[in-house]
Each structure stands twice: as structure tokens, then as C-alpha cells.
N, C-alpha and C positions, 0 to 999 in steps of 0.2 A: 671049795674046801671051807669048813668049819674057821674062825677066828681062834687065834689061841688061847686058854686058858687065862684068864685074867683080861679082860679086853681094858682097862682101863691101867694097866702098867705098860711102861716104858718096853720095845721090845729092844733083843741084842744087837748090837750096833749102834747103840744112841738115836736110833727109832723115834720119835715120839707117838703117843695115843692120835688116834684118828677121830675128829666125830665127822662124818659127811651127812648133809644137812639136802634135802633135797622136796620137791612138792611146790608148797609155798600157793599161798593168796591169790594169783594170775590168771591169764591166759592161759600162760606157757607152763602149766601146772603137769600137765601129762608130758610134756617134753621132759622137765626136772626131772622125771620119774625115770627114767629110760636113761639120760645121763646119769644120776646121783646112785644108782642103783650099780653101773657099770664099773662108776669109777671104785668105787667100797670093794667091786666084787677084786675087782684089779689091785688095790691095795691091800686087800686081806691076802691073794693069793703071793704078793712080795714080801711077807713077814709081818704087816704092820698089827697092830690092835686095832679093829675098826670097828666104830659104833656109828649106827644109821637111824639118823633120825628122820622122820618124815611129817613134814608141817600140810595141816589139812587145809581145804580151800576158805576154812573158816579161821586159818592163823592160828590152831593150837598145833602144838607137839607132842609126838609121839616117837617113842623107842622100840624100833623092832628088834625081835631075838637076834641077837649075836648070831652071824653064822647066816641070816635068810639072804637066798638068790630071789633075783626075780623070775631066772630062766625064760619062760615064755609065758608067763603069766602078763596078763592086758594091765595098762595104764588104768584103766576105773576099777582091775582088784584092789589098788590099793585107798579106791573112795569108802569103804569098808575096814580100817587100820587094825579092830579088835580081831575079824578074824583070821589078822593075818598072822597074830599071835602077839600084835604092839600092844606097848604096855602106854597110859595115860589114859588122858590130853591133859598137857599142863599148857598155861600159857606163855608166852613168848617170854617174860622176864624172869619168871619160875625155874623155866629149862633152861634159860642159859644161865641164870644163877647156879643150879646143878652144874651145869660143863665147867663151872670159874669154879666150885665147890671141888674137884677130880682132883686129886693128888697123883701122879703131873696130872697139868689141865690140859687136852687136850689140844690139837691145830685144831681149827673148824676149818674144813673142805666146802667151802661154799659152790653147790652144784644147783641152784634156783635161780633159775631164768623170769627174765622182768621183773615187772615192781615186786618191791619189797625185798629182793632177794639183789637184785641188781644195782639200782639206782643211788645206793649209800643207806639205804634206813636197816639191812640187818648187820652192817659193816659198821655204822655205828653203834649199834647194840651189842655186838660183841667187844668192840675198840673201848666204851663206855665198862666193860666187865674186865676188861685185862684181858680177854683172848686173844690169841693167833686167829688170824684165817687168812685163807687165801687171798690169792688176785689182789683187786685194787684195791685202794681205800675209799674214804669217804665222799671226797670231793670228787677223783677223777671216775668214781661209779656213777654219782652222779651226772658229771658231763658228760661220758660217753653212751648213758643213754638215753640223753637227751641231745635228739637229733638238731634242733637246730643249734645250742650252744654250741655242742661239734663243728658245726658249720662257721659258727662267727669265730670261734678259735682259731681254725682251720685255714679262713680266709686272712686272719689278722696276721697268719705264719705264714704268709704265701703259698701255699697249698691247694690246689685244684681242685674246688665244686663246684658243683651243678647250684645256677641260683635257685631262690626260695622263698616262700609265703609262710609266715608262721601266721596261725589265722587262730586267735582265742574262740572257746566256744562263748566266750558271753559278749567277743563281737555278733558273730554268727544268728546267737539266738536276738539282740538286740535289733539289729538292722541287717537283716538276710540279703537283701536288695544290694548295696554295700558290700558286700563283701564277692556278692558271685560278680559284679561289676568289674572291681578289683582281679579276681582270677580272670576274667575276659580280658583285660588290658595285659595282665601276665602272659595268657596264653598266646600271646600274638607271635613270642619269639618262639616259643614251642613247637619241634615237628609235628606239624600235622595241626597243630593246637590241641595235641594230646596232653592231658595231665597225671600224674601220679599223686596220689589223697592218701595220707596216712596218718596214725596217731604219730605225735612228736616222741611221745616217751614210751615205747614197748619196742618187742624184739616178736623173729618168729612170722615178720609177715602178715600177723594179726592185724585188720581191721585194714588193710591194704586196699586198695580201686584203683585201676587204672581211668581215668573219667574221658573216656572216647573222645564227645563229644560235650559241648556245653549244658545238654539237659541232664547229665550225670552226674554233676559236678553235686549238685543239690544232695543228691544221695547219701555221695560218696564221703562227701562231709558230715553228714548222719551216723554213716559208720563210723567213722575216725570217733566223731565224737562217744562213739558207744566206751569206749574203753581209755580215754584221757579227756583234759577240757581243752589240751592246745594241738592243732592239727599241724601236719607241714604239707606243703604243694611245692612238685617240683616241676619240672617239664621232665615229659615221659620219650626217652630216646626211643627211636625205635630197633627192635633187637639190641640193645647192645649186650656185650659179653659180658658174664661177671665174674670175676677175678677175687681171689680171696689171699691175704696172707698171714701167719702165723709169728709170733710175736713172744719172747720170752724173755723173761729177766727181771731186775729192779735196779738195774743203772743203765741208763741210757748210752753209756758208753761202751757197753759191753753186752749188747742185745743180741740173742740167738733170734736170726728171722730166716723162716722158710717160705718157701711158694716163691709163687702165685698158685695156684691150683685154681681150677675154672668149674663151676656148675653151670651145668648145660640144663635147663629147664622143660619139661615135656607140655607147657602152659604159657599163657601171656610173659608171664614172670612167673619167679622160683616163689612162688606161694606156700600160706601154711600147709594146703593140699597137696602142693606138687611136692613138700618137703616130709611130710607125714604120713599122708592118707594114700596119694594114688600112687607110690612107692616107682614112679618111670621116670622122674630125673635120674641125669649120670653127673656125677661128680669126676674131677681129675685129680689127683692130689697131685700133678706136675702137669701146667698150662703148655698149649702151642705157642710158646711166646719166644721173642727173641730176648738175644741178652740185656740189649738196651732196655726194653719192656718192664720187663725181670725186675734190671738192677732199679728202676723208676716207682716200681710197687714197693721193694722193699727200703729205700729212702725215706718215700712220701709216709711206708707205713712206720717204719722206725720215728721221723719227726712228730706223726700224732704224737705217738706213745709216748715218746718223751713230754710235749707240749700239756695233753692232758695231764702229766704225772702219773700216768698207771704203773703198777708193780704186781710182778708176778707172771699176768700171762694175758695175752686178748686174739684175738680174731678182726683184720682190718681188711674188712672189702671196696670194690674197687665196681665202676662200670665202665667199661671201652666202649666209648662211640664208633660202630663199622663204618658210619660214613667219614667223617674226618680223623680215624682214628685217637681222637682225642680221650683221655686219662683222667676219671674222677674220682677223687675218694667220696663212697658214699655213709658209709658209717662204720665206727668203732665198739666193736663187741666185748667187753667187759668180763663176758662168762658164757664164752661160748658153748659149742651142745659137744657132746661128750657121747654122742649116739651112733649107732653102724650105719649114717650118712652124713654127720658130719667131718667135714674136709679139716677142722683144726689138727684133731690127731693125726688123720690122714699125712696131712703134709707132713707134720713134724715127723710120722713113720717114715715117709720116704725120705728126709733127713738123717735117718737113723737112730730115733727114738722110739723105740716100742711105746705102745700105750701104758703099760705100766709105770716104766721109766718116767714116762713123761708124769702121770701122776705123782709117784715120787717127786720129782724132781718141783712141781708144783707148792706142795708140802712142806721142800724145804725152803724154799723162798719163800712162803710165806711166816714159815718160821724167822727166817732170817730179814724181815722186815719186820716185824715186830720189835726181835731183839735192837734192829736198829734204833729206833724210834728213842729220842729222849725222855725219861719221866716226868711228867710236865707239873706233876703232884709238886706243890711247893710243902716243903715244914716251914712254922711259923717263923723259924727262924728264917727263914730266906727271903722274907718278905722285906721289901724297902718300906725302912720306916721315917 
């Protein structure tokens, strides 16, 4: 359905204007697309005013007509933005100075997966212009997607990880010898002395390896390094299950948490592939777990959220060791996918949140943290003299 007339006033009910923001600089550039696209569709069809911006892989902006679906249209139609009817490219300061220019201004729906859109740098840019937007802010965007801070937080809160090598690439490239040393010494507690090689700061699975054996390791770290300059190595369980749960709110004391819901992988692990391209993973949006299990996910998951400071909404997974059934939180999702596989909605659905709802309801907590926030803007007068 068409956006209402006016997309940039308030609708009835004390609505606010919508811009969903989605694309972005990344990897995860065709995911954003598939989520930011859904979610607008889902908000325009519950009343709102919804303006969809989509940021190209070169960081400008563009505004598509009010009113476009993606329907079944491919993630690379929209590496082409004019002909999809979008009006620009402005740059990144331009466009949001337009959104803070809107009488009302806008919520901004932040639906950009990894950098740039994740990590705190467009949470700043909007927070820096007075907008709303969703999810987390600054800081805890930034910790949560970066895997190891997660981790040292994590552990400083007593909280169950899996240990870890955060390995700089200008170790790496300076003394190579050194560092694959270092992961042999790691690997000694590791099943199998398998390891797991990833970038520290991306989402999505990107640049992932499992490194079998020791002559892979070299690789595997070639990759990581393709897409950040700090890697993480973990020890690589074997099979374990992975466990996901859904997270909502901005006070800790009062957190909607659903799941666990479990992806089952058709692949080594739940890979970018196994997640986008060869479409044979199954997802559960309600896990074979018991209640103990259950209530242990959503603890461990509620104390991130609080710890980091997230507000709004996240996705916290989990891997179950099969052999000692032992319980680790493996990383805190900031913005999660919003796509027909992933399990955030999912769950919150079988909680009893439609996806709309749940958009909505996203929307208004982000609103409603904004409004919180003190005005930090001093007048001269308040300054200590």
C-alpha cells in the first residue's frame, strides 16, 4: 500500500514521521536491503508516514518514492538507485541535515547492518543533529559490535565466554611467525585444535573460517583481515547448537525477553551462505530446551543488555557445547536482520508480537529515549564561572 499523503506529517494517533535508513558502506549492504525495505513496508502498512532512504556502497544518500516495495525485486536492483525512481545522492551530513530540517523531524529506523550503520558512527551523526532513532546509542553500538570488548565486559560481569585472541593486523603483518606461534599455544585447549578466525567488528558471518587445522590458520587471518585490522580467534566447538534471544526495552528492569529459538545450520556453521545464498538452514523461533536452559539464556541475555547499555532492541546469541553441555554467550547484535530468516522477529512473533507491532513498538522507544536524554547544550548562563 501507498504511504499517506503527506509523508513527512505526523499521522493520527500521535504517530511520528518515519525515515528508515537502510544499504549503507558494508558487507552487510544487501542484507540492510532486504531488512530496511521490509520494515518501511510493515510501517507504512500500520498508519505511519514513511520515508526510505537508501545509503549506496559509496556512503551517499538517496530518497526513494514514497510508496516503493521491493516485492521480489534482487538486492543489486537497488546498486542502480536512479532507476529505481530515487531522487539524489546527497552526502551523509546534507541528508541528515534535511531529516533535522522536517517539521516534525522524523524517528530515523536504523535498519544498516555493520559498519557504519552499527557500531555508533551513524548514531552519532544523528544524536550530533537532534534526531531520534532507534536501538542503541553511541557507545553500547559500538561495544556490541565489537566482539572482543563484548567479551571483556562480559567476563568482567561474570558471564560465560568462550576464551579469545584478539590478534591486530599490524601484529600479524609485522611478525607473522609470532602470532601463528601464539595461536598454536592457544590451540592446545581447543577440540580438536580447531579454531574459529573472524573479523572482531562485523556481523553476518562475513570473513568467518573455521581453521581445521594449523596450515589454515595463515589464511584464515588474511580473510578476517580483508574486512577490519583487529581479528578474534576463538576455539571452534564442535557442532555446538546455536541459541538465539530477543531483547527489548530501555530499562533494564523492565525488559521484554523472548526465546531462545535455535538455528540449525545446513553447513560447518550458520555462515553468510548458509544465511543468504543456499536458503537450507532452518531456524526455530521456539528452541528444544528445557526451562532451566530457557530461563539461563534469558538472564545471561537480559545482564548483557543491561551491562552494554543498549536501548531499544538487540538479538543475543548463544552456543551450547553438546559435549559438556555447557552455555556461552557468543555475541550481542545491535540491529539485528529484519529479513524472512531471521529469528529476532521470529521469536518476538511467537511471543506474540506480529512484525509490525514489533516495528512500531521499536519506533516508539526510540522516541522515547531520545525524549529521555538530558539537553546537555549549556546557555552561557549556566556555565560555572
Amino acid at each position: 500500500m501507498s504511504d499517506p499523503a503527506g509523508a513527512g506529517r505526523p499521522m493520527p494517533g500521535g504517530r511520528p514521521p518515519v525515515a528508515v535508513v537502510f544499504g549503507g558502506p558494508s558487507a552487510e549492504h544487501d542484507v540492510s536491503i532486504v531488512s530496511g525495505t521490509a520494515v518501511a513496508e510493515a510501517l507504512a502498512g500500520a498508519g505511519f508516514a514513511v520515508a526510505r532512504h537508501l545509503v549506496d556502497l559509496d556512503g551517499r544518500w538517496w530518497r526513494l518514492p514514497d510508496g516503493h516495495r521491493r516485492a521480489d525485486q534482487p538486492a543489486a536492483a537497488y546498486d542502480e538507485p536512479g532507476a529505481l525512481g530515487a531522487t539524489g545522492p546527497l552526502p551523509v551530513g546534507a541528508a541528515v541535515d534535511a531529516l533535522a530540517a522536517e517539521d516534525p523531524a522524523p524517528v530515523v529506523f536504523i535498519a544498516l547492518h555493520g559498519p557504519f550503520g552499527e557500531d555508533g558512527t551513524i548514531q552519532a551523526i544523528l544524536e550530533a543533529a537532534g534526531l531520534a532513532h532507534t536501538g542503541a546509542g553511541v557507545a553500547a553500538s559500538a561495544i556490541g559490535m565489537d566482539k572482543a570488548l563484548t567479551k571483556r565486559l562480559a567476563r568482567a560481569s561474570g558471564l560465560p565466554v568462550l576464551d579469545w585472541l584478539d590478534v591486530p593486523a599490524g601484529h600479524w603483518r609485522a611478525d607473522p611467525t609470532a602470532v601463528l606461534t601464539e595461536l598454536e599455544t592457544f590451540a592446545e585447549a581447543a577440540p580438536g585444535r580447531r579454531l574459529i578466525v573472524k573479523p572482531a567488528r562485523l556481523g553476518s558471518s562475513v570473513g568467518m573460517t573455521i581453521a581445521w587445522t594449523a596450515a589454515d590458520r595463515a589464511a584464515a587471518l588474511e580473510l578476517a583481515f580483508r574486512y577490519d585490522t583487529r581479528a578474534l580467534v576463538e576455539p571452534c566447538l564442535p557442532t555446538p547448537r546455536e541459541l538465539e534471544v530477543a531483547v527489548i526495552g530501555n530499562d533494564a528492569a523492565t525488559l521484554e525477553i523472548y526465546g531462545p529459538g535455535e538455528v540449525i545450520p545446513s553447513r560447518d556453521f550458520y555462515d553468510y551462505i548458509d544465511k543468504y545464498v543456499a536458503n537450507e538452514a532452518r531456524t526455530l523461533a521456539t528452541a528444544p530446551v528445557g526451562d532451566q536452559l530457557t530461563a539461563a539464556c534469558r538472564r545471561i541475555a537480559g545482564a548483557i543488555y543491561a551491562a552494554i547499555g543498549v536501548e531499544g532492541f538487540a538479538r543475543v546469541d548463544f552456543l551450547l557445547d553438546r559435549a559438556g553441555d555447557r552455555l556461552y554467550l557468543n555475541e550481542v547484535n545491535t540491529i539485528p536482520g529484519f529479513t524472512p530468516i531471521s529469528l529476532f522477529p521470529k521469536m518476538a512473533e511467537a511471543g506474540g508480537i506480529g512484525f509490525a507491532e514489533l516495528c512500531a513498538r521499536i519506533v516508539a522507544l526510540g522516541r522515547a529515549a531520545r525524549a529521555a536524554r538530558p539537553d546537555r547544550r549549556l546557555a552561557p548562563a549556566d556555565l560555572p564561572r
